[in-house]
N, C-alpha and C positions, 0 to 999 in steps of 0.2 A: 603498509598502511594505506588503507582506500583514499583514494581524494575527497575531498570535499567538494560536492558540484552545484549548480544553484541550485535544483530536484531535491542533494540532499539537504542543504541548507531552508527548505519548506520544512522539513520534517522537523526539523530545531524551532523553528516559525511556530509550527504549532503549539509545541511544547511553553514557547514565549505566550503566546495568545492565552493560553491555560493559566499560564502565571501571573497574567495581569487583569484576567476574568476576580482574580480570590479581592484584588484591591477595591471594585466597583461601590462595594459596600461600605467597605471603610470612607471611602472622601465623600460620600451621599449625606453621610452622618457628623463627618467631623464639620462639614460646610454648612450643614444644620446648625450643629454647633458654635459655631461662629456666628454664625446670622442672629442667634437666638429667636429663630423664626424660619419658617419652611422656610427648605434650600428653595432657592431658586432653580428652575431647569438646568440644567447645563448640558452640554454635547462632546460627544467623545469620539476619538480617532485611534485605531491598533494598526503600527506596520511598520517598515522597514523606512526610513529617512532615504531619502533619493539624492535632492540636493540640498545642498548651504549655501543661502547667498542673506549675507550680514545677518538681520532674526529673524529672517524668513527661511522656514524650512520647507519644502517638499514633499509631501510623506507618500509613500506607494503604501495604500493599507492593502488589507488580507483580501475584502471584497469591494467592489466598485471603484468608481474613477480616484483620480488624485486632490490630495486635502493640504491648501495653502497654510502653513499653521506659522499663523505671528506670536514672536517669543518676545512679550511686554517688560517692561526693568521688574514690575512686581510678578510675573513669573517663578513659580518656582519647580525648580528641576534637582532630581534626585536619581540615584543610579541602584538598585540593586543586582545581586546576584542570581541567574539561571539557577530555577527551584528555590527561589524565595516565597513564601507563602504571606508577609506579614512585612509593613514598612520598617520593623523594629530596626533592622541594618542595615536601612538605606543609606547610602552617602550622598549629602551635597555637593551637587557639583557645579559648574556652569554651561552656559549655551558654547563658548570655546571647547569643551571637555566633549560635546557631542560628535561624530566623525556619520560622513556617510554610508550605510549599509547597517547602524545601529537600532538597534527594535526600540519604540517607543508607543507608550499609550500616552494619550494625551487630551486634558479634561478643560470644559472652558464655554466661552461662548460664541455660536454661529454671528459669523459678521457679513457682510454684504458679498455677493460673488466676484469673483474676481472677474479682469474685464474678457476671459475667454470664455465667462459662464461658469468656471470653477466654482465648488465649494473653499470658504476660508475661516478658519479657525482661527478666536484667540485664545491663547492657553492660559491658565489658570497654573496649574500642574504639568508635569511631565516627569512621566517614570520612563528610566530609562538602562536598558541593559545591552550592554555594549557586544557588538557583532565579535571581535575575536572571542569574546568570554562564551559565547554560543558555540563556535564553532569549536573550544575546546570541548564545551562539555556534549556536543555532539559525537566528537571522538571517542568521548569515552562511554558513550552509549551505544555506540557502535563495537566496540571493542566489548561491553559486558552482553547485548545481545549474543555477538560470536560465540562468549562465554557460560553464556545460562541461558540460551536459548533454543526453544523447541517448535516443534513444528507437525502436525498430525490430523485426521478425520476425528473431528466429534463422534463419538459411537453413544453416548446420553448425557444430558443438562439435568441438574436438580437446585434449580433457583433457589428451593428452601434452603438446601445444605451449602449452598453456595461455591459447587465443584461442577467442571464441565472432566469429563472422561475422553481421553482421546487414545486412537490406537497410532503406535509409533514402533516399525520394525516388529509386526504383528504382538507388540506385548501394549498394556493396558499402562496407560498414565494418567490419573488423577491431579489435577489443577483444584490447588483449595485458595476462593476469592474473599479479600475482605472488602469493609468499605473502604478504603484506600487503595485497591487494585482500579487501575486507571483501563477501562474496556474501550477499545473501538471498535467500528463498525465500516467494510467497504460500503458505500451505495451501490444500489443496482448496477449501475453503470460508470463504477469506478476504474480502474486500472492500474494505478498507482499508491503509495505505502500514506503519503503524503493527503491523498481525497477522503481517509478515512475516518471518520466521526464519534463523538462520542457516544454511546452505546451502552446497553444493559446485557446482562447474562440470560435473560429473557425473549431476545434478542438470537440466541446462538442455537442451533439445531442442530440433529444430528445428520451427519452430513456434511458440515459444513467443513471448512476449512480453517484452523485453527491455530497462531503463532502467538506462544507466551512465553513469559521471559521470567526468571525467579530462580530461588533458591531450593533446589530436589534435594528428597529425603536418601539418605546414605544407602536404601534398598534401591533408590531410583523408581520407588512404582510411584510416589507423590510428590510433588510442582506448589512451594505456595507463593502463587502470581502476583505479582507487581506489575504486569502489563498485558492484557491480549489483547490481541488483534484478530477478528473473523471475517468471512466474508462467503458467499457462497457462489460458486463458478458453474458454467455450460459448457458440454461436450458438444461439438456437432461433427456430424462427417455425411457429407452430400457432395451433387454437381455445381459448379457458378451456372448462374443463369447468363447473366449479366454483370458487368463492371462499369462507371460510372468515375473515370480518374478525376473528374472536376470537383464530383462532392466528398471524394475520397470515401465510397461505397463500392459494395456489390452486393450482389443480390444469390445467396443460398439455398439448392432447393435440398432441405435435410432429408435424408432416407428412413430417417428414425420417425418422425412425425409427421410425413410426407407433405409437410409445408413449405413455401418458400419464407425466407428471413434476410433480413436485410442487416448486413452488415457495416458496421463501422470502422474505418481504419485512422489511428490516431499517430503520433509522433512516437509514442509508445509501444506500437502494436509492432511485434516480432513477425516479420512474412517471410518465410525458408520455403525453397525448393531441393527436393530430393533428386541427387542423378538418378538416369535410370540404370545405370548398373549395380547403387545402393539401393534402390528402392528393391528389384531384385531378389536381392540378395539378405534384404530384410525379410520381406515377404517370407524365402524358402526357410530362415530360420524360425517365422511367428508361427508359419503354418506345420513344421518338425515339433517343435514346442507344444502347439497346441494336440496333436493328434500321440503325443506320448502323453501328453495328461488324459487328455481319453481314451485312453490306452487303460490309465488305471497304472500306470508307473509313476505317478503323483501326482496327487490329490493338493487341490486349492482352495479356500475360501473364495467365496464369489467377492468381487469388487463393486462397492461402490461408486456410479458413474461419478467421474471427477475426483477421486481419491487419491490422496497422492503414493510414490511407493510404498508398501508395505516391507521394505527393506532399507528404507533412509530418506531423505526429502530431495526432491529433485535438485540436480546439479547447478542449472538454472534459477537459479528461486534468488531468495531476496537481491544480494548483494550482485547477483548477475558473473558468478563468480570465471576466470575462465577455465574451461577442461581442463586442463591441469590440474588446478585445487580443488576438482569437483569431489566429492566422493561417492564413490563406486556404490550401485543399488540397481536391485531390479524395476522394469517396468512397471506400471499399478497396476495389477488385476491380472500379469502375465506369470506364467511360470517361472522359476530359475532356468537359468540356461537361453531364453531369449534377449534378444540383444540390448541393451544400453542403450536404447531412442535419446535419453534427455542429452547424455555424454554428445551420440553423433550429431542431432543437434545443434550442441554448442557450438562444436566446430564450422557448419554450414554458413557463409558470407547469408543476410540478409539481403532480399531481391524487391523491387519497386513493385506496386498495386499492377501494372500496366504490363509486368510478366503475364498473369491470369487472364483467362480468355474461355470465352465461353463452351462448357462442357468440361472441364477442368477438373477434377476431384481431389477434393481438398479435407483435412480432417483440421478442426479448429478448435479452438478452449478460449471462451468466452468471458466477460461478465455474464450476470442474470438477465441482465437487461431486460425484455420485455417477450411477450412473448413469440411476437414479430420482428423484433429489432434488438440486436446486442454487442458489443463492443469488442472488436477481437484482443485477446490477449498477445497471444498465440497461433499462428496459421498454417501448415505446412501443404505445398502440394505437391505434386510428381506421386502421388499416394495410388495410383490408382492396384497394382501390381499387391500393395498391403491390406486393401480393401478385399480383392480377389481372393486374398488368402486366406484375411481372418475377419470376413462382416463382421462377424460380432461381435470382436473387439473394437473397432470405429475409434474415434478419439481419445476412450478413457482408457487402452491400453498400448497409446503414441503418444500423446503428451500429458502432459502437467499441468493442473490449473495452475498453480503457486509459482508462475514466475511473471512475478509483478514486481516495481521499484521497492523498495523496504532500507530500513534500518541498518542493515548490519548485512555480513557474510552470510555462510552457511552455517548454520548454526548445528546442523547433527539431530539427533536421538539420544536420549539415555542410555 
């Protein structure tokens, strides 16, 4: 059973933030209600409770600084259940019953700042859903991911019909959306499962990169989704110009584009170096591989830059799984019979910014990011030897855009 880590417990955040989005309405109106007269303004706080000290709480919200929140005797505080839509089964509880690390929204009115210049809240309301109840039912979305989870390239969107088409282990998978399928979206310059935002199916292109979760038809060719998740990733493979370990950059000059790009290196970002007796030895099999398909002893589909296998989702992908429970699949856009890059990979120790140095050749899998500037996901270098052998394969047939923080394990293909 995966641990629970604070990264993953954002992903649960979100889900809480979702569920306490549906309440805003309901207390705008019952407060009306009462007043018998326009509600008065009121101000609201979403986030994780930090400290308790007597009815003063703490709260770390989702965005900007920290919100002093005073719990008054006429306060009232209620608890529901993770995926509650509706106060109908709230319980009453008290400011005792509150523990720290527990999600709370919380409605009222701005009071004077505190004396370090803080924002301070008093509460009116306070919905409240308790941190182990999260983290169970994060377990168990975690565990249903593993289980009805897919993973593949968009190959067509039909907004009207409300199905994206993805290819998975070269066969065809249809995702049928209702309005109750919950879409995210990476931002440009995401990297993580957790930055990913609410989103439209209009939104999803071919191309892109695709993880939905649901109930598949007994043929396996259709998915009707309860969740996707898209995003769309960069291939690059160039020299370092430059490195820059203070702003945690460097500077890429791509061979594809013949631009330089500037790079970003986060806490997230995977940096592997290749020996040079594997890289080698990579090399002679990409470049045997490639020159039997041009041979005409098998015939490929061309790949999609940034695609992921066309025989299973990379081994690396959501839950960071290790080698061992990876599952076996070919490279994206490579023949059968070439090596297992995502598998070797895994095994590679990750190596500090300040290994690279200029002239370096490096092949990377990015965010979108910009068209100068993008977030590495992904980096590997010692590449030069793999370059040599198959240019034209470059990054989209070495790595995997799809291994980003996520949900769940590896969830497989149909």
């Amino acid at each position: 059973m995966p641990t629970i880590s604070a990264r993953s417990f954002a992903i649960a955040a979100l889900a809480a933030a979702s569920i306490f989005s549906h309440f805003t309405t309901h207390f705008a109106l019952s407060q009306q209600a009462a007043a018998g007269s326009p509600a008065v303004p009121t101000s609201k706080a979403i986030g994780a409770i930090k400290a308790i000290n007597g009815a003063t709480l703490t709260l770390s919200p989702d965005a900007g600084p920290e919100v002093t929140i005073a719990v008054l005797p006429a306060t009232q505080i209620v608890q529901v259940e993770p995926g509650a839509k509706t106060l109908s089964d709230a319980t009453t509880i008290t400011l005792q019953d509150l523990q720290i690390g527990d999600r709370i929204r919380v409605t009222g009115k701005m009071a004077d700042p505190t004396p370090n210049g803080g924002q301070s809240l008093q509460a009116a309301k306070i919905i409240a859903i308790k941190h182990a109840d999260l983290e169970a039912r994060h377990q168990q979305q975690m565990q249903d991911w593993q289980k009805r989870g897919v993973d593949g390239l968009a190959t067509a969107v039909d907004p009207a019909a409300g199905t994206v088409t993805l290819t998975i282990r070269n066969k065809p998978l249809v995702l049928h959306t209702s309005s109750a399928t919950v879409i995210r979206r990476y931002p440009p310059d995401s990297v993580k499962f957790d930055d990913a935002r609410p989103s439209t199916l209009q939104a999803i292109h071919p191309g892109d990169q695709v993880r939905a979760r649901g109930d598949r038809s007994p043929e396996g060719t259709e998915l009707t989704a309860e969740e996707i998740v898209s995003g769309a990733f960069r291939n690059i493979a160039g020299t370092v110009n430059s490195v820059d370990a203070s702003s945690f950059t460097l500077s890429v000059h791509d061979l594809l584009s013949k631009k330089n790009i500037t790079i970003r290196i986060t806490p997230d970002s995977q940096l592997r170096k290749l020996p040079p007796e594997m890289a080698q030895r990579i090399a002679a099999r990409l470049k045997g591989a490639a020159g039997a398909s041009a041979g005409g002893s098998r015939s490929s589909s061309a790949s999609t830059p940034g695609a992921v296998s066309a025989d299973g989702p990379p081994p690396h992908s959501w839950a960071n799984k290790p080698a061992s429970e990876a599952s076996p699949g070919a490279v994206s856009g490579a023949p059968r019979g070439a090596p297992d890059l995502q598998q070797i990979l895994s095994r590679l120790p990750t190596v500090p910014l300040s290994d690279l140095h200029n002239g370096d050749a490096v092949v990377l899998v990015s965010t979108e990011g910009t068209e100068n500037e993008a977030t590495a996901i992904t980096l590997l270098s010692g590449v030069e030897p793999i370059l040599q052998a198959a240019p034209a394969a470059s990054s989209s047939s070495i790595l995997s855009p799809w291994s980003l923080g996520a949900p769940s394990g590896d969830a497989g293909g149909p």
